[in-house]
N, C-alpha and C positions, 0 to 999 in steps of 0.2 A: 814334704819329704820326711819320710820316717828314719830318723839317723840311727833310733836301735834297730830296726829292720836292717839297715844300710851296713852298718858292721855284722850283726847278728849271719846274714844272708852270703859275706862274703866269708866268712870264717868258716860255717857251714860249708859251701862252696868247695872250698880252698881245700878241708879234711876231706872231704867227699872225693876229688879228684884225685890227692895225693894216695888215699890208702887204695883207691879202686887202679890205682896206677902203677902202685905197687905189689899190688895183688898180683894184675897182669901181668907185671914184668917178672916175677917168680913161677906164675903157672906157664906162662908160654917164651918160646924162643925168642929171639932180634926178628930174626926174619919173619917171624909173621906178621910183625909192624911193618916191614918194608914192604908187604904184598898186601895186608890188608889194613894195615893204621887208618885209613882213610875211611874204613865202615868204622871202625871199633872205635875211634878217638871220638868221633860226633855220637855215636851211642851211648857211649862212658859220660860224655859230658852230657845228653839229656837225662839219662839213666841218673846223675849226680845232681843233677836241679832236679828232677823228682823230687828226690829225696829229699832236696832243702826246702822243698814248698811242703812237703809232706812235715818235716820238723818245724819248721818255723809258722804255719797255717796258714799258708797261702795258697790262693787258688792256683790250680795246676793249669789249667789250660792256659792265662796268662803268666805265667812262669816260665812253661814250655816254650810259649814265643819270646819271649825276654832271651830264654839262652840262645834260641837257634839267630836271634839279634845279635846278642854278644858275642857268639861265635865268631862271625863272619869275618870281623876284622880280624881275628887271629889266623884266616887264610893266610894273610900276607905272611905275615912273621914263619909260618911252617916254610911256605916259598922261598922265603930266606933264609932259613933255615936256625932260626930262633925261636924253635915251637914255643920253651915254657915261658920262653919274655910272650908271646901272642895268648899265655894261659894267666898272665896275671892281668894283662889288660881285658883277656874276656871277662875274668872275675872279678874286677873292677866295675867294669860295665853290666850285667848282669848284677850284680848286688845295687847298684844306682835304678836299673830298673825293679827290682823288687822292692825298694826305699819306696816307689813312687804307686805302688801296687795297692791296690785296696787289700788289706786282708780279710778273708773269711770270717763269719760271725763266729762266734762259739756257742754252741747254744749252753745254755746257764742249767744247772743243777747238778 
């Protein structure tokens, strides 16, 4: 396990969602979270591990299955209605899976 990936990935992570979520919450109303959070939250959150495989060099297709992993357990917590407690254990998880990820070569020069 890579522990600089391991923080590197959650901290990543963690900006990614909060400014993309605050983006959101200034461009659009409440209610469109009530009718459609449920596209937008799981797209925001692949849309944000993009990105963190994109900055940190990680391959994206394993990335992309890490988050849509990490996600799942934060179903409960929204059902509860504890979404950002269900966003810190996805970002938890999700960054221990990118810990464990091969990263990308870089090609030299």
């Amino acid at each position: 396990m890579d522990t600089t990936v391991l923080w590197r990935s959650a901290l990543v992570q963690l900006v990614a969602v909060a400014v993309f979520s605050i983006v959101l919450a200034i461009l659009l109303p409440h209610s469109f979270f009530d009718t459609w959070g449920w596209v937008t939250g799981p797209l925001a959150w692949l849309l944000c591990a993009a990105f963190t495989a994109r900055v940190l060099g990680l391959p994206a297709g394993n990335t992309l299955l890490g988050a849509v992993l990490a996600g799942l357990p934060s179903i409960v917590f929204v059902l509860i209605g504890a979404h950002w407690a269900g966003s810190v254990v996805a970002i938890a998880l999700f960054a221990l899976w990118c810990a464990r990820a091969p990263r990308r070569a870089v090609a030299a020069g």
